[in-house]
BAVEXDO-587530 format. One record per residue (C-alpha): residue number from 1; residue in three letters; z negated, x, y. Coordinates in nm, 3 decimals, padded with zeros to 5 digits. Example, Ala and Ser with C-alpha at 12.3 -4.5 7.8 and 13.67 -1.06 7.14 Angstrom:
% residues 2
node resi->1 resn->ala pz->-00.780 px->01.230 py->-00.450
node resi->2 resn->ser pz->-00.714 px->01.367 py->-00.106
***
This chain:
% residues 271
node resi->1 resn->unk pz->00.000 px->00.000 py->00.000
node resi->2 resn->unk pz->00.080 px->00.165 py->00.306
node resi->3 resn->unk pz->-00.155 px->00.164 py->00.566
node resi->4 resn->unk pz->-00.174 px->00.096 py->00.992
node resi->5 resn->unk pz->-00.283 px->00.310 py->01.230
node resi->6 resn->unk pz->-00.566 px->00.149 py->01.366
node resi->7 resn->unk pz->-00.661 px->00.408 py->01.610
node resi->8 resn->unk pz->-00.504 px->00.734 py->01.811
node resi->9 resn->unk pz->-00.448 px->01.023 py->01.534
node resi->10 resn->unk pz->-00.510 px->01.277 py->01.774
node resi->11 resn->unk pz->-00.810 px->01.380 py->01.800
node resi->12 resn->unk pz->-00.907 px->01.694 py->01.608
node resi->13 resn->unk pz->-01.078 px->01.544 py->01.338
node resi->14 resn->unk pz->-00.844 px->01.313 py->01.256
node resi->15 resn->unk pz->-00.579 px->01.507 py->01.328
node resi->16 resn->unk pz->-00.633 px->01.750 py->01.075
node resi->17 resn->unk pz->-00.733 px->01.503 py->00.846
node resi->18 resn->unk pz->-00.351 px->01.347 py->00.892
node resi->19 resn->unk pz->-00.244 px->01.669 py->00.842
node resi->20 resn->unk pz->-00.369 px->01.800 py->00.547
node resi->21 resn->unk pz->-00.284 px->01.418 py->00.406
node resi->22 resn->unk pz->00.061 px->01.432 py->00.482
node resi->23 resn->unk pz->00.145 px->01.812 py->00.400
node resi->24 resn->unk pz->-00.051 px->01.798 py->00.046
node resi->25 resn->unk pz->00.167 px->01.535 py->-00.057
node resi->26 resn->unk pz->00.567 px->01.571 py->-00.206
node resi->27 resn->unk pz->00.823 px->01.616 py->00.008
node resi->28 resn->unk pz->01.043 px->01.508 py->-00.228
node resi->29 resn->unk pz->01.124 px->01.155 py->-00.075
node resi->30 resn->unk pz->00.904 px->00.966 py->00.187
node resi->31 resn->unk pz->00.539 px->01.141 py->00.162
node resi->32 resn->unk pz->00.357 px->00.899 py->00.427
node resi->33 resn->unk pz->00.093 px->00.652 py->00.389
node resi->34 resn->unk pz->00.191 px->00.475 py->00.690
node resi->35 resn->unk pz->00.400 px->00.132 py->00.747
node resi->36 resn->unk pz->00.715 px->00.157 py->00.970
node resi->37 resn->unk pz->00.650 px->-00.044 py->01.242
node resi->38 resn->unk pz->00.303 px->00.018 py->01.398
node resi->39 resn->unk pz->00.245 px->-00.247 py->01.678
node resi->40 resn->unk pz->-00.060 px->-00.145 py->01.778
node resi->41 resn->unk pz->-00.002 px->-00.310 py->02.170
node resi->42 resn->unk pz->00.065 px->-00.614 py->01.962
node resi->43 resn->unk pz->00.426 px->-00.729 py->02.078
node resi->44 resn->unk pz->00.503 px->-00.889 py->01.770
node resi->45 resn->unk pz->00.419 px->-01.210 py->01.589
node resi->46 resn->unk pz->00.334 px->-01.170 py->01.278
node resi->47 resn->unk pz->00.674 px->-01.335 py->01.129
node resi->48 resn->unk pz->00.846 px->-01.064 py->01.343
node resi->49 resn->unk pz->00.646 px->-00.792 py->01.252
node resi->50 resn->unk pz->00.696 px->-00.825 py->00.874
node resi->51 resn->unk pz->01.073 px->-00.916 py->00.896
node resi->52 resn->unk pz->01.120 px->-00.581 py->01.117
node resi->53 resn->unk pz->00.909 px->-00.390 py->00.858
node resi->54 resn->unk pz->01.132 px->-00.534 py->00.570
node resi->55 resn->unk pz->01.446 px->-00.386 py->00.776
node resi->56 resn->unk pz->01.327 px->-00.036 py->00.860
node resi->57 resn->unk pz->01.231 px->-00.006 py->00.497
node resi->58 resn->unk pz->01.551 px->-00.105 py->00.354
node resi->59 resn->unk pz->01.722 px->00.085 py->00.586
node resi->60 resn->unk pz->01.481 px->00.403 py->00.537
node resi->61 resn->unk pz->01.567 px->00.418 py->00.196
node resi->62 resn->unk pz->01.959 px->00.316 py->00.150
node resi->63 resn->unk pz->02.002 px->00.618 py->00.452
node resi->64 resn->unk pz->01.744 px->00.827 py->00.335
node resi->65 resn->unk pz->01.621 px->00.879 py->00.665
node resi->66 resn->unk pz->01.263 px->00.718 py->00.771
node resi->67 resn->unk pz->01.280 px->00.478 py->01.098
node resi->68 resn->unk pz->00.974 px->00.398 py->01.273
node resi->69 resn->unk pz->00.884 px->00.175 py->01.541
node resi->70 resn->unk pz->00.560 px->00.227 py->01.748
node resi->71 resn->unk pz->00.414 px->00.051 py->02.028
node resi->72 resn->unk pz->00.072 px->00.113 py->02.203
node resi->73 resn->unk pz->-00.096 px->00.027 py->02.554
node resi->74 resn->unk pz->-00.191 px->00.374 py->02.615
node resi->75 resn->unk pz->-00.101 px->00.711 py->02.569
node resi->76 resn->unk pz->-00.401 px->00.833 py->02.648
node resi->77 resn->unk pz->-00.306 px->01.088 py->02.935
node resi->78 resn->unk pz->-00.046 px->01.270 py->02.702
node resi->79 resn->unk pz->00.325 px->01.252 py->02.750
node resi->80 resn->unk pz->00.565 px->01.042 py->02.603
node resi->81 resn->unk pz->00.712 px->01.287 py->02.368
node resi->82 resn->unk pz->00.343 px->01.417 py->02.303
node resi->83 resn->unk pz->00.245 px->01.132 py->02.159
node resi->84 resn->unk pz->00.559 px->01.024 py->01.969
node resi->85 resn->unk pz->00.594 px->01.389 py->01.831
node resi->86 resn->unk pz->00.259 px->01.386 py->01.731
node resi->87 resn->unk pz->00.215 px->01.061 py->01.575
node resi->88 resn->unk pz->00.553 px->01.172 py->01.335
node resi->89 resn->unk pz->00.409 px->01.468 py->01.257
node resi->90 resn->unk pz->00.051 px->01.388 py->01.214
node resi->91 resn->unk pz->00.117 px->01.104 py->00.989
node resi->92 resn->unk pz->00.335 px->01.265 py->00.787
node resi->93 resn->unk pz->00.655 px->01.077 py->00.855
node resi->94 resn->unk pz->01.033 px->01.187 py->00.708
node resi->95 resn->unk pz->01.234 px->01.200 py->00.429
node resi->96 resn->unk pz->01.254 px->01.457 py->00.192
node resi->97 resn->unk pz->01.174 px->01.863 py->00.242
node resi->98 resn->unk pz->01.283 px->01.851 py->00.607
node resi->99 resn->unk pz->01.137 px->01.568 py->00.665
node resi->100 resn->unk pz->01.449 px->01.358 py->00.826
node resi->101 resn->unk pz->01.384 px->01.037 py->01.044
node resi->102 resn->unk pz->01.293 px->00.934 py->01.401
node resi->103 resn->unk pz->01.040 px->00.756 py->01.595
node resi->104 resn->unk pz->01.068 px->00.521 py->01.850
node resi->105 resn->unk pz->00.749 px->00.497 py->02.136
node resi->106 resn->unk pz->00.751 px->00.187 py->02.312
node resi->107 resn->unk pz->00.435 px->00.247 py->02.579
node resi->108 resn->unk pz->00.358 px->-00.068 py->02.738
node resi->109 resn->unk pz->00.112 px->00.137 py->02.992
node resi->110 resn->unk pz->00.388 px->00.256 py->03.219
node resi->111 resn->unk pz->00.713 px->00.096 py->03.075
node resi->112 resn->unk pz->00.809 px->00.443 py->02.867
node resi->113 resn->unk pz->01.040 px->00.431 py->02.580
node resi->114 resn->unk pz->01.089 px->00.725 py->02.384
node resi->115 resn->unk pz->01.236 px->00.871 py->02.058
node resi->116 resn->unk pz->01.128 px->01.158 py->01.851
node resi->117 resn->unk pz->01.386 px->01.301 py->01.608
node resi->118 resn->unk pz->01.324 px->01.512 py->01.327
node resi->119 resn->unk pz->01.509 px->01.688 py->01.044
node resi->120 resn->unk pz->01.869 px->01.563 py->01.002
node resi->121 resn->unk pz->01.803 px->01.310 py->01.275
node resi->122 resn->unk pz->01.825 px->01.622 py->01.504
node resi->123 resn->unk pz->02.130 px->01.606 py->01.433
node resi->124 resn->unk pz->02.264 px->01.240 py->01.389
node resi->125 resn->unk pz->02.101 px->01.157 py->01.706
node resi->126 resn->unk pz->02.261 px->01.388 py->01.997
node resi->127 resn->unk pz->02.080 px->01.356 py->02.361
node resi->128 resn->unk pz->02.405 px->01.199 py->02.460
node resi->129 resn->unk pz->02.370 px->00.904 py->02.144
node resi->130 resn->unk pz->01.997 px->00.859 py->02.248
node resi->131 resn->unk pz->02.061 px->00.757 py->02.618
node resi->132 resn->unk pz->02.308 px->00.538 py->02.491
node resi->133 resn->unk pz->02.104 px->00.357 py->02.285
node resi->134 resn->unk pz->01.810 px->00.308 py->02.540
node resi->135 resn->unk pz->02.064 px->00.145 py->02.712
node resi->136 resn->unk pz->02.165 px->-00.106 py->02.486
node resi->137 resn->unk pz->01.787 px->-00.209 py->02.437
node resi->138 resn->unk pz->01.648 px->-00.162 py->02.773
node resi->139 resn->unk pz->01.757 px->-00.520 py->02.917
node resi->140 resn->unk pz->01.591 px->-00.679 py->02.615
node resi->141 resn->unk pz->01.263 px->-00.489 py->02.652
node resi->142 resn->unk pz->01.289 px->-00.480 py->03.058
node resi->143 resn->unk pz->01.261 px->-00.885 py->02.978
node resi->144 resn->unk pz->00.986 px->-00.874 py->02.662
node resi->145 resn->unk pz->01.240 px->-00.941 py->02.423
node resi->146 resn->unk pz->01.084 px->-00.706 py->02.159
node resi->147 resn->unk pz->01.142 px->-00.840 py->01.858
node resi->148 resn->unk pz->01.543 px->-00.813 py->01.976
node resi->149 resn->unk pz->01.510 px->-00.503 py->02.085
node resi->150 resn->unk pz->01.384 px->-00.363 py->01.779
node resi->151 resn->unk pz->01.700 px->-00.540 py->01.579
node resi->152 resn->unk pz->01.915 px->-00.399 py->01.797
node resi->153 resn->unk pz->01.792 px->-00.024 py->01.759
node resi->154 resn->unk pz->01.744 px->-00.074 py->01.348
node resi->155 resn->unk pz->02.145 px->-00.148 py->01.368
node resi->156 resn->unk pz->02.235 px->00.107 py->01.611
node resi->157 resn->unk pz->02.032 px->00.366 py->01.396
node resi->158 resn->unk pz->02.225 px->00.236 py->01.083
node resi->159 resn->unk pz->02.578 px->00.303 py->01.240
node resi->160 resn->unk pz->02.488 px->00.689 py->01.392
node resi->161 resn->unk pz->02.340 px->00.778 py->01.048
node resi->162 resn->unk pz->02.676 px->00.666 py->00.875
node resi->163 resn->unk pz->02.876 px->00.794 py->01.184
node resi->164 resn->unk pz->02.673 px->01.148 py->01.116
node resi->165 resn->unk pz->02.752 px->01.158 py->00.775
node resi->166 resn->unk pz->03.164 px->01.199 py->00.835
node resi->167 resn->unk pz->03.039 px->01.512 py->01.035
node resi->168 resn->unk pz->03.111 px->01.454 py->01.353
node resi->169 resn->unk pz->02.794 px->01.235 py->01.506
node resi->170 resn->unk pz->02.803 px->01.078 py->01.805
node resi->171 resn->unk pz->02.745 px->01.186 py->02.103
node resi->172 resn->unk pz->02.890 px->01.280 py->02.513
node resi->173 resn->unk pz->03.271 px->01.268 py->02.413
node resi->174 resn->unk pz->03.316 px->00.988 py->02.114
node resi->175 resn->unk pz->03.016 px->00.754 py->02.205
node resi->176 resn->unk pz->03.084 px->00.351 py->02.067
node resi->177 resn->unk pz->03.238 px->00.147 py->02.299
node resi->178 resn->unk pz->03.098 px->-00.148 py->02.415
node resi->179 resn->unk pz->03.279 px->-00.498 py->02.273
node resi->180 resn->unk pz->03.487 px->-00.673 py->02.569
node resi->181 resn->unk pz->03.271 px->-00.961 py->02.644
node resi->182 resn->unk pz->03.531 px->-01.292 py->02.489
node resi->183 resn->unk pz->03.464 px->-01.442 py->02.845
node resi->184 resn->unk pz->03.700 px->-01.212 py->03.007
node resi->185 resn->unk pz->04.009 px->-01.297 py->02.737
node resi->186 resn->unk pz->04.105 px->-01.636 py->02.919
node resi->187 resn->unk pz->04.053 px->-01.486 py->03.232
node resi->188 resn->unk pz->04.302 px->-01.167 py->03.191
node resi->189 resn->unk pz->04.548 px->-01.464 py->03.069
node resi->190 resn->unk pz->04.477 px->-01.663 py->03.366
node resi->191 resn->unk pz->04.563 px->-01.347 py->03.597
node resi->192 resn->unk pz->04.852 px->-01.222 py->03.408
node resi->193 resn->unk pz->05.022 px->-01.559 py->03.416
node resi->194 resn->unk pz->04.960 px->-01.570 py->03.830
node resi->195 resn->unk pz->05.077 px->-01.253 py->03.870
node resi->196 resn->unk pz->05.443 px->-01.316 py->03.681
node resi->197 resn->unk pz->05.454 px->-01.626 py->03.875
node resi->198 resn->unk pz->05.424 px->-01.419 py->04.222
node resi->199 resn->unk pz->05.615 px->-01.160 py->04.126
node resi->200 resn->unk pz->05.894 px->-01.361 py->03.948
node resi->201 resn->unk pz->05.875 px->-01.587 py->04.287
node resi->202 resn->unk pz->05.892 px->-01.270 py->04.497
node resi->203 resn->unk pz->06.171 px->-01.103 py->04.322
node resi->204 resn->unk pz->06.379 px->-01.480 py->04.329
node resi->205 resn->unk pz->06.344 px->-01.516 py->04.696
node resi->206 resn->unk pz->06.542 px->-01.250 py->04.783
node resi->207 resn->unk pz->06.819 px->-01.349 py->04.574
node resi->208 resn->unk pz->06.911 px->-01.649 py->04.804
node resi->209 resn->unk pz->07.220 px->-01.518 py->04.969
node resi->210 resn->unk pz->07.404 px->-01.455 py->04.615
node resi->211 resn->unk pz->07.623 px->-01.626 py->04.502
node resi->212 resn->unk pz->07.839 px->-01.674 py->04.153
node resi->213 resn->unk pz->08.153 px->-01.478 py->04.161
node resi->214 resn->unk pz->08.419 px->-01.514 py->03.866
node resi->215 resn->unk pz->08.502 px->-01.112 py->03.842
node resi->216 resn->unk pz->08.287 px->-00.819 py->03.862
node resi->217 resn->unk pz->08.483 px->-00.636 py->04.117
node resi->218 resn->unk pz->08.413 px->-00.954 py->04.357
node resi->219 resn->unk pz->08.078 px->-00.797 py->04.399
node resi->220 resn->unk pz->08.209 px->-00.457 py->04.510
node resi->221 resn->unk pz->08.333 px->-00.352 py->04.888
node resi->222 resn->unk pz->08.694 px->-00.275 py->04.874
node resi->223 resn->unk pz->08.735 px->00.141 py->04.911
node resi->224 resn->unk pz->08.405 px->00.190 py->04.835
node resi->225 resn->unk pz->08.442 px->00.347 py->04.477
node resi->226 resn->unk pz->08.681 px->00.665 py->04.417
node resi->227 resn->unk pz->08.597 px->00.856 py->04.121
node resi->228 resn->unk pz->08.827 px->01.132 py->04.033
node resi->229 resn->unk pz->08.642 px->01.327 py->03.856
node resi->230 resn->unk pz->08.355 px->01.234 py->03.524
node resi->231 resn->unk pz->08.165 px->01.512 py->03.306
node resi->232 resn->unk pz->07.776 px->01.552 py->03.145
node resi->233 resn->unk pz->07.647 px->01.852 py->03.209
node resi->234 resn->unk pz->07.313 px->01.939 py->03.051
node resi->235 resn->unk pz->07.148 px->02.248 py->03.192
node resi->236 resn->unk pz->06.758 px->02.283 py->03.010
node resi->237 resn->unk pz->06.451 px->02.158 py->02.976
node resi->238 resn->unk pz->06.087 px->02.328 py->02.951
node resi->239 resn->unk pz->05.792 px->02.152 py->02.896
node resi->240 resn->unk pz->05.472 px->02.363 py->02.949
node resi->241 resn->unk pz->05.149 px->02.214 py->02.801
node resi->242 resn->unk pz->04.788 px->02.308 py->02.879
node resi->243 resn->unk pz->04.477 px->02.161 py->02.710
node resi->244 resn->unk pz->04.203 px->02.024 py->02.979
node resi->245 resn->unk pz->03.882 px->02.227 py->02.941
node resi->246 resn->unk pz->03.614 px->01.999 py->02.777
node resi->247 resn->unk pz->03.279 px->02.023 py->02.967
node resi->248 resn->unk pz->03.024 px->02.049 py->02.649
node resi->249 resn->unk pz->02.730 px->02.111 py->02.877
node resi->250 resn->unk pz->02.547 px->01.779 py->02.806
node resi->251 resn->unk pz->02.683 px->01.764 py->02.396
node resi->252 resn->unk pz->02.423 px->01.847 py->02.102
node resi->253 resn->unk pz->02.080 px->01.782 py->02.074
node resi->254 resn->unk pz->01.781 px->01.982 py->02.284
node resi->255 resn->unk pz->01.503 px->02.105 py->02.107
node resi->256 resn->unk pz->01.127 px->02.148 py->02.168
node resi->257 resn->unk pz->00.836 px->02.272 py->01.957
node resi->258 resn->unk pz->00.546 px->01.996 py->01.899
node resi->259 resn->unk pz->00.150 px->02.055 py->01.897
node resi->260 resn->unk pz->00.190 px->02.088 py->01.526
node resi->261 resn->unk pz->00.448 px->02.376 py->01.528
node resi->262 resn->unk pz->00.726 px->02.103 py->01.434
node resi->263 resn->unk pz->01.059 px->02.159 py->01.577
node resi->264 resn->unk pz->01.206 px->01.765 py->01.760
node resi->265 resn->unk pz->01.466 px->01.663 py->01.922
node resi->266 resn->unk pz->01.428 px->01.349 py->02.142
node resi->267 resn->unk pz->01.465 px->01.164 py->02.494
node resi->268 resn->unk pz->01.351 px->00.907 py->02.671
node resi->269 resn->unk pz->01.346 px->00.673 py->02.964
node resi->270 resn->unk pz->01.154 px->00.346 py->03.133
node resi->271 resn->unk pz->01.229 px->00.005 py->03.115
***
């Protein structure tokens, strides 16, 4: 039966009790004692809470990557990435000898959000891919739709594991694109069918003073055509092509270095 954190794992004592918990055990596989989704600031109903939990775990174990969601009121004067580091590590989160997964802090004491990576999800979740995905759940917790929010980040997780296991993960230069909203397919209609209708209009306008004639040459000026001479001549052609420098600056994932030694990757935001 896994277990909730009913109270801060960071002070010494229970820190090192975490510790030595979660590093005697196998890391062959998922080696914590802890449920996915700890709401400790109690955003969830209890419906919610389980059908979340039920989600993370399947999705946990089909990627083979652990997914956590954590909420709290405080963070108890520590940092955003403090606490979320330190909660993974201390509780003995991740998958297998590396210990693969991610965190996500929601702090309800100064609207933080913030996710911890760890392991392979270093690399499946690029700074660029975690921005992106703050913003696609930042309206819905910006208006206390939690339990949404939380969907929407379990299915965004699913798609950049599977995107990061074709090798090329996502991030600055090949993020998702957002779905065209079906709202705006009558309305291009609408504006392409005014526009022909001008532009038709326009172009018919100035076609008043022509009239049918029964021979082409009707519509030329007499003497105005002379050709005594007709050839092709094709002299070269050079095409010179030159690849636009990519700016990588803001591609990959940072790294830091946790309380507990632990090398993260992560970012963060308010909402």
């Amino acid at each position: 039966m896994k277990k909730k954190i009913l109270m801060l794992l960071l002070s010494l004592v229970l820190c090192l009790c975490a510790a030595a918990s979660a590093f005697a055990a196998q890391t062959d596989g998922f080696a914590s004692d802890y449920e996915r989704v700890q709401d400790l600031a109690e955003l969830l109903s209890d419906s919610e809470e389980t059908a979340l939990s039920q989600k993370l775990d399947e999705l946990s174990e089909r990627q083979k990557m652990e997914i956590v969601v954590l909420t709290t009121d405080t963070l108890e004067g520590l940092t955003p990435r403090e606490y979320a580091d330190d909660i993974y590590d201390y509780c003995g989160f991740g998958y297998g000898e590396n210990r693969d997964g991610l965190l996500l802090l929601l702090s309800i004491e100064d609207s933080d959000w913030y996710i911890s990576t760890h392991g392979y999800g270093i690399t499946a979740f690029t700074d660029a891919g975690i921005q992106y995905i703050g913003e696609q759940i930042i309206e819905d917790l910006s208006d206390g739709n939690f339990s949404t929010a939380f969907d929407k980040f379990a299915g965004l997780c699913d798609d950049f594991i599977t995107q990061a296991r074709t090798g090329s993960p996502y991030d600055s230069h090949n993020l998702p694109r957002e779905p065209l909203s079906l709202i705006w397919i009558p309305i291009s209609i609408a504006v392409g069918v005014c526009l022909s209708f001008a532009i038709v209009g326009s172009m018919k306008s100035k076609l008043k003073t022509v009239r049918s004639q029964s021979a082409a040459g009707s519509y030329m000026k007499n003497g105005s055509l002379n050709i005594t001479e007709s050839r092709d001549l094709f002299l070269y052609s050079t095409v010179t092509r030159t690849e636009k420098p990519k700016n990588d600056s803001s591609s990959g994932s940072s790294t830091h270095t946790s309380s507990s030694g632990s090398t993260h990757g992560g970012g963060g935001g308010k909402f």
